[in-house]
Backbone bond lengths (Angstrom), bond angles and torsions (degrees), N, CA, C in turn:
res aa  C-N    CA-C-N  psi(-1)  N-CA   C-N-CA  omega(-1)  CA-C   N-CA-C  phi
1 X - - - 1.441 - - 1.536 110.40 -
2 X 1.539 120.64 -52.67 1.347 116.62 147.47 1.200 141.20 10.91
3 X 1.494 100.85 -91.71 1.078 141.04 -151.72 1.461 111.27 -95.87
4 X 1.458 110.16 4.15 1.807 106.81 -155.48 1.456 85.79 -112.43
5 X 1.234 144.57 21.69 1.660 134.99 170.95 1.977 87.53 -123.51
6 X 0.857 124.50 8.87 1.121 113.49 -165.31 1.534 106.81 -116.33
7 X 1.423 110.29 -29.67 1.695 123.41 175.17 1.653 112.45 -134.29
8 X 1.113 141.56 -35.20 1.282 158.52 171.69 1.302 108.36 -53.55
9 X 1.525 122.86 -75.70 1.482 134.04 -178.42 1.757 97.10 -98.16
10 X 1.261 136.00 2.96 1.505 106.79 172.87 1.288 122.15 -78.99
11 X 1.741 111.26 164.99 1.000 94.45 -173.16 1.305 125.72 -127.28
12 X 1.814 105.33 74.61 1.282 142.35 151.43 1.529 97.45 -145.12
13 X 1.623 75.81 168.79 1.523 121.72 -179.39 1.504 113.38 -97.51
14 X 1.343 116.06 96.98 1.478 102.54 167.82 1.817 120.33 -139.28
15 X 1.094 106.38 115.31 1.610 116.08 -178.67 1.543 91.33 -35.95
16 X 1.548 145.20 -82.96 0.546 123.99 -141.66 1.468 114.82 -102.18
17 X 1.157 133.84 38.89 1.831 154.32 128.66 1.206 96.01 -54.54
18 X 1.311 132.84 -59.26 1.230 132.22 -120.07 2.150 81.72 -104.51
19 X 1.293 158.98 -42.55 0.981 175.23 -106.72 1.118 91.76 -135.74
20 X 1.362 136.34 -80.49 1.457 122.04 163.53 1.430 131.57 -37.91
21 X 1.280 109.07 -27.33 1.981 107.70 178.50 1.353 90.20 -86.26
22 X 1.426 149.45 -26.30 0.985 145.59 177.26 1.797 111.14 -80.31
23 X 1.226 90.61 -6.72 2.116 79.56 -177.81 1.609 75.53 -116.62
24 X 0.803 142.73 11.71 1.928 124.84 171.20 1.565 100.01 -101.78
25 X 1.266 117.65 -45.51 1.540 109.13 178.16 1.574 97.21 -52.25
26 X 1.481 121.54 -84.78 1.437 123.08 167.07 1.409 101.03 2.81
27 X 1.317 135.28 -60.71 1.406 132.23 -156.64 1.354 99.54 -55.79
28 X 1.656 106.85 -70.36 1.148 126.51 -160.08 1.327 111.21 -61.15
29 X 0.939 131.64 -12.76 1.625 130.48 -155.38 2.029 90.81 -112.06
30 X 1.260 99.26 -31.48 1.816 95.59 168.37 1.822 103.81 -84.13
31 X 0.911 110.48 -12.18 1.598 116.39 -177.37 1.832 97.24 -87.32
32 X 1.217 138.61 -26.72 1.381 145.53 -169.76 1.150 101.45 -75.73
33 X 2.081 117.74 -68.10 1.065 137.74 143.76 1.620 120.72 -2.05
34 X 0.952 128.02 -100.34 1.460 135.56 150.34 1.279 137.17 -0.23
35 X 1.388 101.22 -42.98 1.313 120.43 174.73 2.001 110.27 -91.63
36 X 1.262 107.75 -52.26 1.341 102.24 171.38 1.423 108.69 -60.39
37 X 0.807 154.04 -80.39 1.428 146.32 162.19 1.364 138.23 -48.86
38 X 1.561 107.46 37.83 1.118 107.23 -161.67 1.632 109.42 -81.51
39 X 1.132 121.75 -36.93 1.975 116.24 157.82 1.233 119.34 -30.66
40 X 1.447 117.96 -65.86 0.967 122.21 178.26 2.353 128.00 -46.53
41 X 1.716 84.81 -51.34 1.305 80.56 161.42 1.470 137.62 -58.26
42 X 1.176 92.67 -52.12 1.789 112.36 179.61 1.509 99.36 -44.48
43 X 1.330 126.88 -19.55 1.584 110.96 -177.52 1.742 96.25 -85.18
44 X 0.853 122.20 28.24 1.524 103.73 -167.34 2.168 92.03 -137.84
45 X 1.236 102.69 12.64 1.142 92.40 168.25 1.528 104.48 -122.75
46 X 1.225 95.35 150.28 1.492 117.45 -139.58 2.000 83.34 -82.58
47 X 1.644 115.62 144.79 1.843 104.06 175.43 1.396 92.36 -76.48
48 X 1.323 58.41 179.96 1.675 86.35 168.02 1.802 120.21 -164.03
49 X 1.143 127.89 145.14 1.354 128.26 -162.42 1.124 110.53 -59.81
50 X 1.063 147.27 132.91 1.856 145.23 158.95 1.303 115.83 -157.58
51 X 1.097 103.13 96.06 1.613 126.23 175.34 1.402 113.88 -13.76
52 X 1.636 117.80 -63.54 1.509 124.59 -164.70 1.592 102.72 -66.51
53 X 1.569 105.26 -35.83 1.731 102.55 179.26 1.163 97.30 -76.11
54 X 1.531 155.27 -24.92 1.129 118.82 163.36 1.277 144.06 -82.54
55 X 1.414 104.87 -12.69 1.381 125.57 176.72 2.143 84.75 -73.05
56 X 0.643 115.06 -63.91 1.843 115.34 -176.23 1.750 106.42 -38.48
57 X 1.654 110.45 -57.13 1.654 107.98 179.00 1.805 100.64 -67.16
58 X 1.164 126.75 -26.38 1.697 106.79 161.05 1.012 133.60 -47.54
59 X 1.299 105.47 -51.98 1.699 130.42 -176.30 1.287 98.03 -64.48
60 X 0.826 161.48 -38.41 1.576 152.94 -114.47 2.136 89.84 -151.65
61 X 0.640 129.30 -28.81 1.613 140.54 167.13 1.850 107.83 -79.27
62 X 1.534 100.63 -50.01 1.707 100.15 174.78 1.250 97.94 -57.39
63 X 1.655 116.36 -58.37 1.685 116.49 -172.58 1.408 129.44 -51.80
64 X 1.269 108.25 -42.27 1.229 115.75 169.76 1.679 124.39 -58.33
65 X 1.407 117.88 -46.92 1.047 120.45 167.27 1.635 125.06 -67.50
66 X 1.621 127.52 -40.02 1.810 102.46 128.14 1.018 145.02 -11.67
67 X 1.234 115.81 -45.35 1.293 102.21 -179.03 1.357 118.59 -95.07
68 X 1.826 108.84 -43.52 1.560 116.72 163.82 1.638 119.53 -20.91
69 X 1.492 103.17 -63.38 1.159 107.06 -171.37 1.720 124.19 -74.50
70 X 1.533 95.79 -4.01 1.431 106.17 167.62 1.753 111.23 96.60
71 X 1.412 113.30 21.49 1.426 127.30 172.71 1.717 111.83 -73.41
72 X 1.158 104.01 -31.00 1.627 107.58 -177.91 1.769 93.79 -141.58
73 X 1.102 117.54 127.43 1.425 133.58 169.42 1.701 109.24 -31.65
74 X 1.445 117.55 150.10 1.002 107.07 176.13 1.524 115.35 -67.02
75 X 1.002 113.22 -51.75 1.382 134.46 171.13 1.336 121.06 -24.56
76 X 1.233 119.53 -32.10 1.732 117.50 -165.89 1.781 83.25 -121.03
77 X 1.257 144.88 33.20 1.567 150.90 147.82 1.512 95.15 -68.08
78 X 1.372 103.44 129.48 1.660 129.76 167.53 1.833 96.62 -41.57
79 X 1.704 108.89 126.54 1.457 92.17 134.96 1.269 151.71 -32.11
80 X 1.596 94.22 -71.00 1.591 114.94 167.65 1.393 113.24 -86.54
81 X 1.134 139.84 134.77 1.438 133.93 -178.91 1.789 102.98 -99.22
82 X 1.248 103.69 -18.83 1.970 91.92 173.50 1.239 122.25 -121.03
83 X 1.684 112.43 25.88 1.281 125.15 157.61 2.021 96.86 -88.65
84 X 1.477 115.71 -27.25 1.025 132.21 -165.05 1.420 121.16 -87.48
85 X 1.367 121.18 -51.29 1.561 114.84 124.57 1.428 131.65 -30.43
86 X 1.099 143.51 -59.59 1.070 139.61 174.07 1.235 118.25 -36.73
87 X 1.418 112.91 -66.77 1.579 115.51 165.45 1.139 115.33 -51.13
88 X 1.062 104.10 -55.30 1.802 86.42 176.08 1.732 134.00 -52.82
């Protein structure tokens, strides 16, 4: 949709207009990709150590188990648990 006043209806001809709207769709269409499967991908990136994310998967594992065990109601548990970490 972009891209279609820019090579489609313009008014020139250029091989290489036209190669770029064709490597941006490409983009987008691996960007669609990515996103529908984004669980799946994320297992394929390799960890890596970072303190604050682990101090965050604590927090959010301590929290969780609060509530599991019935220390804080289920009910009042964060939607999001790493908008919820964060604040914390």
């Amino acid at each position: 949709m972009t891209t279609h006043a820019l090579t489609f209806k313009s008014s020139e001809v250029s091989w290489s207009k036209i190669r770029l709207t064709s490597q941006m769709k490409a983009a987008v269409e691996q960007l669609d990709t990515l996103v529908l499967s984004f669980d799946d991908a994320a297992k394929y990136i390799a960890p890596s150590v970072w303190r604050e994310i682990e101090a965050k998967a604590a927090l959010r594992a301590f929290f969780n188990d609060v509530v599991t065990t019935g220390g804080i109601p289920a009910e009042l548990s964060p939607k999001d648990w790493s908008r919820f970490v964060d604040n914390v």
